[in-house]
C-alpha positions as CSV (number, residue, x, y, z in Angstrom):
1,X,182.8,117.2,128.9
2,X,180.6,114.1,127.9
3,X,181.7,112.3,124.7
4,X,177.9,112.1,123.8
5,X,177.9,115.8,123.0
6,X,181.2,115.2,120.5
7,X,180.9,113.0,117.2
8,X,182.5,110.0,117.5
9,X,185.8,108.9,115.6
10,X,183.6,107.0,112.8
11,X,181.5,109.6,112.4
12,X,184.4,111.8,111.9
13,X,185.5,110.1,109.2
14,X,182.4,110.5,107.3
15,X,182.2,114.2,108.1
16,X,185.4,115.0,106.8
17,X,185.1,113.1,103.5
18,X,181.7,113.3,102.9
19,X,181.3,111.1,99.8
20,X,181.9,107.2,98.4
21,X,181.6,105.1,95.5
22,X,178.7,103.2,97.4
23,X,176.6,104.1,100.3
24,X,175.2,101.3,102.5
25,X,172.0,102.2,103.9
26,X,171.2,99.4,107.1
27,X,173.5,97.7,109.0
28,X,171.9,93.9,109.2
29,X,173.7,91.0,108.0
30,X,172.8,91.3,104.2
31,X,174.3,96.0,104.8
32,X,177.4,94.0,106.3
33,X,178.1,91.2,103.7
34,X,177.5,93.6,100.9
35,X,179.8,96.4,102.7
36,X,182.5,93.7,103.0
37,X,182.2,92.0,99.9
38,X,182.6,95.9,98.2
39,X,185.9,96.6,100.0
40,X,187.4,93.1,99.5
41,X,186.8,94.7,95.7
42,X,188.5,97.5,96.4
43,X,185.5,99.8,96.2
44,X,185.4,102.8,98.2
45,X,182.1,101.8,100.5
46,X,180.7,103.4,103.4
47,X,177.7,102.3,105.3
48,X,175.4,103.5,108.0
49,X,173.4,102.0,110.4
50,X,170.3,104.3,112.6
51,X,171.0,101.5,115.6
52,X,173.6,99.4,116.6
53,X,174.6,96.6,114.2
54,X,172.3,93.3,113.5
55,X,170.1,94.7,116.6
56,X,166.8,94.9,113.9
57,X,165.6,92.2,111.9
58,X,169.1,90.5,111.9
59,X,168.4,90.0,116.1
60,X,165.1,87.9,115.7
61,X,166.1,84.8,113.9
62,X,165.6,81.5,115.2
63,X,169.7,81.4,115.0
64,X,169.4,78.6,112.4
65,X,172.1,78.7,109.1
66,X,169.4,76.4,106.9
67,X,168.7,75.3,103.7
68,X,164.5,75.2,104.2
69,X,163.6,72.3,104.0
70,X,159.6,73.5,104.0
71,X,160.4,76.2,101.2
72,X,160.3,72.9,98.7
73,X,157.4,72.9,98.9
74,X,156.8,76.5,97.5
75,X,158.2,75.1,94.6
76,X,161.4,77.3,95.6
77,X,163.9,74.8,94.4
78,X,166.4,77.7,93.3
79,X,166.5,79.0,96.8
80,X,166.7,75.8,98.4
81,X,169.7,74.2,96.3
82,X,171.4,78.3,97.2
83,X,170.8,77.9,100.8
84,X,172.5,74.0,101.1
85,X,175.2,75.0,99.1
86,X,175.9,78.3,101.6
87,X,174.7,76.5,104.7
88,X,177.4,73.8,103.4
89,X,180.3,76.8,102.7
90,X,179.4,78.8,106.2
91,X,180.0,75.4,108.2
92,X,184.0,75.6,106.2
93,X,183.9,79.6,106.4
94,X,182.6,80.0,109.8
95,X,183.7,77.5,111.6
96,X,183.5,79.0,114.6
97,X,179.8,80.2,114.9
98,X,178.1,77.8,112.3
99,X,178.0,74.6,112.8
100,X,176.2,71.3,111.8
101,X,173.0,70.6,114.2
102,X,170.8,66.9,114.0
103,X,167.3,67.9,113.3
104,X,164.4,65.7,114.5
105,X,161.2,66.1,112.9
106,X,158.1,64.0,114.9
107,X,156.1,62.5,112.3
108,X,152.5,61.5,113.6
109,X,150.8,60.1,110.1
110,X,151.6,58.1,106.8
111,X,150.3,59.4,103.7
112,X,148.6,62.8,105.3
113,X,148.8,66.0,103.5
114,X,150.0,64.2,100.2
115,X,147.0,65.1,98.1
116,X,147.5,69.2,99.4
117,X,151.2,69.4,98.9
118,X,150.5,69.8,94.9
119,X,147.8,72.3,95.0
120,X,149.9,74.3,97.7
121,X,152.7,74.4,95.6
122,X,151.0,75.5,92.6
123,X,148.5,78.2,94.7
124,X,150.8,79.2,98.0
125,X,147.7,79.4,99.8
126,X,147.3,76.8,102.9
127,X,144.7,74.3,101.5
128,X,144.4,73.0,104.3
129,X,146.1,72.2,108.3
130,X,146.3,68.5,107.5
131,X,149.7,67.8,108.6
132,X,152.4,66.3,106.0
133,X,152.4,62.5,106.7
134,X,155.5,60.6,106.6
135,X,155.3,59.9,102.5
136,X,155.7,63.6,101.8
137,X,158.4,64.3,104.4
138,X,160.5,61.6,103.4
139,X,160.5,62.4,99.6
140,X,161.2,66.1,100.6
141,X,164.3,64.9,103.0
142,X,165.4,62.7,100.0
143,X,165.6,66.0,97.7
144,X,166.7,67.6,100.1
145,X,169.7,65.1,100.5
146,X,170.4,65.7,97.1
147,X,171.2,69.1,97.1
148,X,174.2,68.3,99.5
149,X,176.1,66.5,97.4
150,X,179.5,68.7,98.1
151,X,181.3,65.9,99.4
152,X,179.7,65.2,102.8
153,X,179.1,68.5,104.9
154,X,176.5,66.8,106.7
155,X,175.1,63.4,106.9
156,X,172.1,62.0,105.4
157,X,168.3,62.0,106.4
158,X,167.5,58.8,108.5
159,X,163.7,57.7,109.1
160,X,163.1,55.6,112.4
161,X,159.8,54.1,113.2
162,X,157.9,54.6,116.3
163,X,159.5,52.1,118.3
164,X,163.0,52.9,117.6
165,X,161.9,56.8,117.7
166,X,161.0,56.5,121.4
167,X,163.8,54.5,122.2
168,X,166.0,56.9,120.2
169,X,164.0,60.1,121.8
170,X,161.7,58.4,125.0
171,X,160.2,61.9,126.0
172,X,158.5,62.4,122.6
173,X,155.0,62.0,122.6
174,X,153.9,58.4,122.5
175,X,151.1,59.1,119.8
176,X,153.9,59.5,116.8
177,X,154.5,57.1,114.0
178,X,157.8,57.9,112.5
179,X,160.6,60.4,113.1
180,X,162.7,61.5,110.5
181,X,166.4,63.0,111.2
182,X,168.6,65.2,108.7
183,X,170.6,67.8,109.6
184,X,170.8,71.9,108.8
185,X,173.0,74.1,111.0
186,X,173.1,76.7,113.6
187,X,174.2,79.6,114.3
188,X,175.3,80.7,118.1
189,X,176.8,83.7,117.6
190,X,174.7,85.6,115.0
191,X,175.6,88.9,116.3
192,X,179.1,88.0,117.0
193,X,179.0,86.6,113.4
194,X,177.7,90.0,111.8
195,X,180.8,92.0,114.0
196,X,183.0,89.4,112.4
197,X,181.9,89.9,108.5
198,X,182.0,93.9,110.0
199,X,185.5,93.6,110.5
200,X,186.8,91.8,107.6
201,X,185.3,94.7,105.6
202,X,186.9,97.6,108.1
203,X,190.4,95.4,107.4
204,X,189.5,95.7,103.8
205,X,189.7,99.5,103.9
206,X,191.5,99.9,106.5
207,X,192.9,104.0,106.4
208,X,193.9,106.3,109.0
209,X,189.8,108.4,109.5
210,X,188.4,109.8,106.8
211,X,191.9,108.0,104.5
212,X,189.7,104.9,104.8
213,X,187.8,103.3,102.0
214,X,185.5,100.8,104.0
215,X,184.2,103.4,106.8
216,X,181.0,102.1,108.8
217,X,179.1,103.8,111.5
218,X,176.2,102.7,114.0
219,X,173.6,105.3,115.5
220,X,173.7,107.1,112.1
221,X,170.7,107.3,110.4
222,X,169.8,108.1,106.7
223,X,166.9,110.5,108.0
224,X,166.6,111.6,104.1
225,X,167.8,114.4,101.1
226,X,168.9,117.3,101.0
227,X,170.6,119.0,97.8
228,X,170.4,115.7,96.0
229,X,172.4,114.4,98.7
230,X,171.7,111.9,101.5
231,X,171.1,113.7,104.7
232,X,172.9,111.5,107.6
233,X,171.5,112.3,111.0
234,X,174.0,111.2,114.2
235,X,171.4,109.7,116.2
236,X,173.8,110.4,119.4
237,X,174.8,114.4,119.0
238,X,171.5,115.1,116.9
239,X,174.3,116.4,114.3
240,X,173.4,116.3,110.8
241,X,175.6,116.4,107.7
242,X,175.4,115.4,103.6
243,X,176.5,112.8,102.0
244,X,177.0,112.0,98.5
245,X,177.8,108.3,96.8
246,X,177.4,107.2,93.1
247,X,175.4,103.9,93.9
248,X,173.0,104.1,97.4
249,X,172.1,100.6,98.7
250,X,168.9,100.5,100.4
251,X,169.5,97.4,103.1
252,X,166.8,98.7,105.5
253,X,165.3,95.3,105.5
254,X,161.6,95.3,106.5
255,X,161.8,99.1,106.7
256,X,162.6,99.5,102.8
257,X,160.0,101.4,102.0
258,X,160.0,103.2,104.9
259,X,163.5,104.2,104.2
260,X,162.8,105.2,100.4
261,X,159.9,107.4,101.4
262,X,162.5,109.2,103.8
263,X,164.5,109.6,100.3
264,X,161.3,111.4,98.9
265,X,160.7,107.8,96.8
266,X,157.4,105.7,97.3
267,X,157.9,101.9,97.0
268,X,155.6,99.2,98.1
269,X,158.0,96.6,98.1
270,X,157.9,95.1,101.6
271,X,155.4,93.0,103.2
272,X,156.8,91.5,106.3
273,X,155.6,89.3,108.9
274,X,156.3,89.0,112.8
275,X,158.2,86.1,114.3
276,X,158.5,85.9,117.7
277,X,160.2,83.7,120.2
278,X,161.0,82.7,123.7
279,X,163.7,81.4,125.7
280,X,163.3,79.1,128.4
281,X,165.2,77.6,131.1
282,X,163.8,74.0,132.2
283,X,165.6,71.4,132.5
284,X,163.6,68.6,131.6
285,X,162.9,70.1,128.6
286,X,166.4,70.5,127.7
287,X,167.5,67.1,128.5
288,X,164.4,65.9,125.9
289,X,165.4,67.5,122.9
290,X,168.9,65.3,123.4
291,X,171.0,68.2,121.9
292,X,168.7,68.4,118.6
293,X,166.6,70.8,117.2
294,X,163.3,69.6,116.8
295,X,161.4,70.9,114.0
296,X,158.0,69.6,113.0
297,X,154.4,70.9,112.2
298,X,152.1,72.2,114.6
299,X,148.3,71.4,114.7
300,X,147.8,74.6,112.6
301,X,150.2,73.9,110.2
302,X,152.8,76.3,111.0
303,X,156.2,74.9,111.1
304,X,157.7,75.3,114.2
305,X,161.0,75.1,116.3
306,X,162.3,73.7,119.5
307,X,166.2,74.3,119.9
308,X,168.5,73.8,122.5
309,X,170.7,76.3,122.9
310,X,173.2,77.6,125.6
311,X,172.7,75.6,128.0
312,X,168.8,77.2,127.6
313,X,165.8,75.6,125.3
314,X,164.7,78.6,122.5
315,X,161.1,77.7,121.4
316,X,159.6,79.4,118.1
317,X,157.9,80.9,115.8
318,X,155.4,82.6,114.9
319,X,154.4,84.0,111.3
320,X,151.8,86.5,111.2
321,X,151.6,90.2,109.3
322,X,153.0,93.3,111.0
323,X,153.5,97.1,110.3
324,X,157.1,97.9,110.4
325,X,156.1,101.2,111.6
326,X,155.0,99.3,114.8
327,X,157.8,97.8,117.0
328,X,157.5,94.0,117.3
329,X,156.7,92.2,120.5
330,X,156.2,88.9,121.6
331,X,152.8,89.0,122.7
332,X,151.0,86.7,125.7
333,X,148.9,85.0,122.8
334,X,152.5,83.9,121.2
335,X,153.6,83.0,124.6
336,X,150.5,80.4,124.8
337,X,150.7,79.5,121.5
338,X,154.8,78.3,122.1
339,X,153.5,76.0,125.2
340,X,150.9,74.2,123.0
341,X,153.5,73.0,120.4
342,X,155.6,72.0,123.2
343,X,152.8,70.4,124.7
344,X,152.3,68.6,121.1
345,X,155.7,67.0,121.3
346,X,156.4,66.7,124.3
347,X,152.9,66.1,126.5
348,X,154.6,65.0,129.9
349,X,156.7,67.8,129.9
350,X,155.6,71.3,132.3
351,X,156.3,74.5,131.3
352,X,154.6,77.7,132.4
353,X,155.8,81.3,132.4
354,X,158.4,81.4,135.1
355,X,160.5,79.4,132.4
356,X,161.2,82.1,130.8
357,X,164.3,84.0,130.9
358,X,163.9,86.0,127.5
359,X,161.5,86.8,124.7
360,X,161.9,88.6,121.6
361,X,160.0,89.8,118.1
362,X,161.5,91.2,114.8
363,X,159.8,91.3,111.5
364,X,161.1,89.4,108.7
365,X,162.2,91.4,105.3
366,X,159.8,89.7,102.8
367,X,158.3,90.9,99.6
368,X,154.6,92.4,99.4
369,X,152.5,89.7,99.3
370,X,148.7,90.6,98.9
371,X,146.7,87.5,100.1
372,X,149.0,84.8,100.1
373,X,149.7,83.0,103.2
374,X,152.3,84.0,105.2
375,X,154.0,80.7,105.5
376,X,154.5,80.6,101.5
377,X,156.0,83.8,101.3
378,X,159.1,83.4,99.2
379,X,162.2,83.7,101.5
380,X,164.1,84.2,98.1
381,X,165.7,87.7,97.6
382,X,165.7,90.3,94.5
383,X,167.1,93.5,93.7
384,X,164.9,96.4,92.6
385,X,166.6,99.5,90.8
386,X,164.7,102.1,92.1
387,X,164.3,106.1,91.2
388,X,163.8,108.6,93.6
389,X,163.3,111.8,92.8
390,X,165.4,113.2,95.8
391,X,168.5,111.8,94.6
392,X,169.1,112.5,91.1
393,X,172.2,111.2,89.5
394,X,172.6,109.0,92.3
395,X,171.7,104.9,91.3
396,X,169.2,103.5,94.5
397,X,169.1,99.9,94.7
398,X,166.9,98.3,96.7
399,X,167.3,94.8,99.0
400,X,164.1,93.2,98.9
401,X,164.0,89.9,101.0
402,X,167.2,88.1,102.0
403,X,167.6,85.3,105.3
404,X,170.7,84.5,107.4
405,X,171.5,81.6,105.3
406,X,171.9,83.3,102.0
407,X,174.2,86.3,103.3
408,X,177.2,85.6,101.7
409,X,175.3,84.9,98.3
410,X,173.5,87.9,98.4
411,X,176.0,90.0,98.8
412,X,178.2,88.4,96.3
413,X,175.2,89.4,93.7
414,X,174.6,92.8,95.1
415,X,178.0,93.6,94.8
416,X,178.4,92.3,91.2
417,X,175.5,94.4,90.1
418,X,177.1,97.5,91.8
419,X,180.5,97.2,90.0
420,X,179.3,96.3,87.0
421,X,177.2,99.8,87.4
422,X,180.4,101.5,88.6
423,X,182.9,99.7,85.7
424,X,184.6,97.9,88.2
425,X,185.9,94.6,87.6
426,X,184.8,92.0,91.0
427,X,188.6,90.4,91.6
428,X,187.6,88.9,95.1
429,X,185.5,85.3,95.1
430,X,184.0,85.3,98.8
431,X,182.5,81.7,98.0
432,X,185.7,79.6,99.8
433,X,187.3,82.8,101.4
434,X,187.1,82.6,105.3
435,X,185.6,85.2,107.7
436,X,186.9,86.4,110.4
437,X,187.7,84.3,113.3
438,X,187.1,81.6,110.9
439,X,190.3,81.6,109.4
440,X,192.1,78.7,110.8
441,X,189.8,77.8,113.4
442,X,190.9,74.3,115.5
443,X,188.2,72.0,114.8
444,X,189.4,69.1,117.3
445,X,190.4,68.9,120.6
446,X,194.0,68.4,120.1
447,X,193.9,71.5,117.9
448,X,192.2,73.4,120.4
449,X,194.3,72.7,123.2
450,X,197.6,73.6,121.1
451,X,196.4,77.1,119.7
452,X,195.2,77.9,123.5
453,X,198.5,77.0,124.7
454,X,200.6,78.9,121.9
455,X,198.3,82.2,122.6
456,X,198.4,82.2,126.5
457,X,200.7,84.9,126.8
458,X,200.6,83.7,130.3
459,X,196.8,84.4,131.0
460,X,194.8,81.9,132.1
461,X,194.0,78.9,130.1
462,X,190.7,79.1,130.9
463,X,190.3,82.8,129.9
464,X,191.8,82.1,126.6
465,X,189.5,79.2,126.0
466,X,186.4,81.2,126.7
467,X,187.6,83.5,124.1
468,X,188.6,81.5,121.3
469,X,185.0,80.0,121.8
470,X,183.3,83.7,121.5
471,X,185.5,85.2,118.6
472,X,187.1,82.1,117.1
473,X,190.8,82.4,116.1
474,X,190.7,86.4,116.3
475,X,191.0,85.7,120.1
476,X,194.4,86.4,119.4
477,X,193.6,89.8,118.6
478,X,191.7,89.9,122.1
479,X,194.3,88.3,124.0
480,X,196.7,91.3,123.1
481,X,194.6,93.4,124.3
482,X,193.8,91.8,127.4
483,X,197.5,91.3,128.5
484,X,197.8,95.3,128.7
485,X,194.6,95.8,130.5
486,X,193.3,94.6,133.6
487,X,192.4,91.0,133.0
488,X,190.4,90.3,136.6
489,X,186.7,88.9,136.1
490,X,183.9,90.5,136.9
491,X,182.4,89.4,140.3
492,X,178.8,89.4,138.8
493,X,179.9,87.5,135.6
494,X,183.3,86.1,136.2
495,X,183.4,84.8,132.7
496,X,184.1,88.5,131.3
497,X,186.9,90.1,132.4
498,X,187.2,94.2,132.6
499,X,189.4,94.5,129.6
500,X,187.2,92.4,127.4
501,X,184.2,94.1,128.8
502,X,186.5,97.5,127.4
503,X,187.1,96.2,124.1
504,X,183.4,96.1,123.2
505,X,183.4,99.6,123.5
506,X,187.3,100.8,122.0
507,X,187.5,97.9,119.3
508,X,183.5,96.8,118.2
509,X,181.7,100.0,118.6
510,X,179.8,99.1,121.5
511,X,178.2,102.9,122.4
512,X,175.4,101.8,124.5
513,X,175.4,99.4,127.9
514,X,172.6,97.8,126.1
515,X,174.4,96.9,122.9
516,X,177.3,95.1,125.1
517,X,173.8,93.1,127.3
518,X,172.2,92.0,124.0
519,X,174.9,92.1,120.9
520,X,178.4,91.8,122.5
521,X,177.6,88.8,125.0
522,X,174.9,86.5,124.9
523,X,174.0,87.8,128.8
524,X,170.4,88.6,128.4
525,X,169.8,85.9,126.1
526,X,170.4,83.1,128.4
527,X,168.6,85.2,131.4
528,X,172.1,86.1,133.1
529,X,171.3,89.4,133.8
530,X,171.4,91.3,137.7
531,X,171.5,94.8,138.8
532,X,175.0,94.0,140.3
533,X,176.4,92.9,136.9
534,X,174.6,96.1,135.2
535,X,176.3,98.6,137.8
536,X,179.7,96.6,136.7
537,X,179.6,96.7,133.2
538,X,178.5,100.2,133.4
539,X,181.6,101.2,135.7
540,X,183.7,99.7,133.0
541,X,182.1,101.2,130.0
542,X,181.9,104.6,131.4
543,X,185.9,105.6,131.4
544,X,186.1,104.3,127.2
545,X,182.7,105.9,126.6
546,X,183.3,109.3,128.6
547,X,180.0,109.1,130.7
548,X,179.7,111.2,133.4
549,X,177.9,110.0,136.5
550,X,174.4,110.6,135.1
551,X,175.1,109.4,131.6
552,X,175.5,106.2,133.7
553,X,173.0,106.2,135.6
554,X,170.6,106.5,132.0
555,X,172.6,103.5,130.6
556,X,171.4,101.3,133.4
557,X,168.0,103.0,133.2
558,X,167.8,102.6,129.4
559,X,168.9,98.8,129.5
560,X,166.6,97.9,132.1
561,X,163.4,99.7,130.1
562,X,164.6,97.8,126.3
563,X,164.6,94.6,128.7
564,X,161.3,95.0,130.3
565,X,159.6,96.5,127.1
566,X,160.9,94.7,124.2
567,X,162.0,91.0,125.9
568,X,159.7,90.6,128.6
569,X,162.6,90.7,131.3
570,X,161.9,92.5,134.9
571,X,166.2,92.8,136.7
572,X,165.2,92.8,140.8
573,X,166.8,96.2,141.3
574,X,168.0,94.3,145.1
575,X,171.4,93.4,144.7
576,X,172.8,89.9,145.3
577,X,175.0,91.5,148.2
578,X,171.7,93.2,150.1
579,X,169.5,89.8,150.0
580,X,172.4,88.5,152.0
């Protein structure tokens, strides 16, 4: 019999103990963070998730850990000293997926824009696409310096002139006056990091089933109420079931509203806008950027990206109203619009559209807005207690806004407000506390090569390094794994062995071929994906996940359709093997 027509174990475990303290609604990184700083209290937490973990608005950042350097001047000093000092803790915390990154901005005037920047601040409308000049940009990377006095987590801002820029950066366009160099962070792992913050609140809880108080479940969607209760739908069976918690946490992100109306609540909260990207592979255009982001002002104003990344180049973004009803897709306007900025910087440089390995969309969670501009929408979060009629007795709060940077932040305050509703006393400080694979992570070389030989266990070196480098020091959990499974690469990918390939789906949740392509492995990211390596992956998947033959045959189908429809990718279906 196909597993798809039984519920899964984590599905189980809410079925059989169909209540909590707290219900997480939306599995995104703020749902996570706030689901793992609850059970680090000792709060009985579960949360549900309609798709597979970070694969909504938590898949479409620009993979940038950042304090926003642009949001000064919005005047949002509060959120900006908040994001340095979390950018600053992630880089201790997460060691192994955040990490410091130089940041280039191409400066092309003097004193431009410095009569605007008041009247901007003071309105948030876009007075006008002068660009910022050098004077404004450097007193905004000198306050910006000053918010990251925590003992030296990055370096300072430096300003080169043009003839030191070009000798520093030669490719740049010859027309530019100044550059000016600080530097934020990245993040290359975001879905690996949201797993990781996953964990450490399943560890948290950690109970035999239903004995569990941190239980989370992907594919399970809060579809609305019935009885006063929350009516859970498993998006896999079609089963659905009740579910009662004192506190309900709305974390839908930009679908709030959508998900309070579902509750039988109307909210206008949300009033997010698209931001697309691309992801190119060329070469030249890689060996430009000279490891750094470059981030800079286009001709319209817009602040843009260019960001090498994987061996790839990922160009971005755009900022422009959506309906979250509507999925989000990089259109061929965007597409045009990403070669013009790269065109701005970087004029000698050819890029056309057979660059591109991978595109994506997602819709950011911001407040309502009414007629400001887009760009000075407040990235800034708030929490909105919020009645709804079809829960009654049950305390709805409501996540409006949040960013990558802030996680950790944000779900420290969530979480306070929630115990404090509950009487609980918060006894866990997240701030210094380290996540995950984080914990003890070798930052050299010489501590690398020591932890890789003490956690062999007579694999392969190389094998253990290409772990360590995708799940940081919880390797070691992998490599146990690994050692009682078959450890042979895969011929398509041979970075990924079988076993590995298994543990996404007995160990991470994986229930999909597509959440192991996208959200497991960075494979269609970087434009790595073949027919041959889909048929593997889906050989290897199909024994944890009980497929039967056409089950399979629908994974590869379904994965192929996301990556032609929602990232602009076409797999040949000829094989490697055939063509020769």
């Amino acid at each position: 019999m196909s597993k798809k027509t039984q519920p899964r174990n984590t599905v189980n475990a809410l079925t059989e103990r169909p209540n909590a303290q707290v219900l997480v609604v939306g599995g995104g990184i703020n749902g996570i963070a706030t689901f793992r700083d609850l059970a680090l209290q000792g709060v009985d937490v579960a949360l549900v998730e309609r798709g597979d973990y970070a694969s909504g608005a938590s898949a479409a950042s620009s993979h940038m850990i950042h304090g926003g350097i642009r949001y000064l001047e919005n005047g949002e000093f509060r959120l900006v000293r908040e994001s340095v000092q979390e950018r600053n803790g992630l880089i201790r915390i997460a060691p192994h997926y955040v990490k410091p990154l130089q940041t280039t901005m191409p400066i092309f005037s003097t004193f431009s824009g410095i009569m605007n920047a008041p009247l901007r601040m003071l309105t948030h409308k876009q007075r006008s696409t002068k660009e910022r000049g050098a004077a404004l940009i450097k007193i905004g990377m000198t306050i910006y310096d000053s918010f990251s006095r925590d003992g030296g987590s990055v370096p300072k801002h430096r300003f080169l002139t043009k003839k030191a820029a070009l000798e520093d950066m030669p490719a740049l366009n010859k027309d530019l006056k100044y550059t000016g160099t600080y530097y934020d962070a990245s993040v290359h792992e975001p879905e690996r990091l949201a797993l990781d913050v996953l964990k450490d609140g399943l560890a948290a809880g950690s109970g035999d089933g239903a004995a569990s108080t941190a239980r989370a479940v992907n594919y399970v969607e809060a579809a609305g109420t019935r009885d006063g209760r929350v009516l859970l739908r498993d998006q896999e069976t079609g089963d659905e079931f009740v579910f009662t918690a004192d506190v309900v946490i709305n974390a839908s992100g930009p679908w709030t509203d959508l998900t309070n109306e579902a509750f039988g609540g109307e909210t206008k909260y949300m009033g997010g806008t698209k931001g697309s990207h691309i992801v190119v592979d060329n070469p030249e255009l890689l060996e430009a950027t000279k490891g750094r982001e470059l981030f800079f002002e286009n001709n319209d104003g817009r602040i843009v990206l260019i960001y090498p990344l994987k061996g790839r180049v990922l160009i971005g973004t755009t900022d422009i109203d959506a309906d979250p009803s509507q999925p989000a897709v990089c259109t061929e306007e965007e597409v045009d619009y990403f070669f013009g900025l790269v065109k701005h910087v970087f004029p000698q440089i050819e890029l056309n559209r057979d660059h591109i390995v991978y595109r994506y969309s997602g819709i950011r969670p911001l407040p309502r807005h009414e007629d400001t501009a887009p760009g000075f929408v407040s990235r800034d979060y708030r929490i909105v207690d919020t009645p709804i009629a079809g829960l009654p007795g049950t305390t709805v709060l409501s996540l409006v806004g949040g960013k990558w940077t802030t996680f950790r932040a944000l779900a420290a305050h969530l979480s306070t407000d929630v115990t404090t509703k509950l009487g609980i006393t918060r006894t866990v400080d997240t701030a210094g506390l380290p996540i995950g694979g984080g914990n003890e992570f070798p930052t050299t070389d010489a501590q690398r090569a020591l932890w890789i030989r003490s956690h062999r266990d007579g694999l392969d070196a190389s094998i253990v390094e290409g772990l360590l480098e995708r799940y940081g020091t919880r390797a070691a959990e992998v490599v146990d794994v690994l050692v009682n499974g078959p450890v042979e690469p895969l011929e398509s990918d041979p970075a990924l062995t079988r076993a590995e390939v298994a543990y996404f789906a007995e160990h991470e949740q994986a229930v999909h071929l597509v959440d192991v392509v996208l959200r497991r492995t960075n494979l269609a990211f970087v434009g790595g994906v073949t027919i041959d390596l889909l048929d593997e992956l889906a050989d290897v998947l199909a024994s944890p996940l009980g497929w039967t033959p056409e089950e399979r045959a629908d994974e590869i189908q379904r994965t192929l359709d996301v990556l032609r429809e929602a990232h602009g990718v076409i797999v040949p279906l000829t094989s490697a093997s055939q063509l020769a």
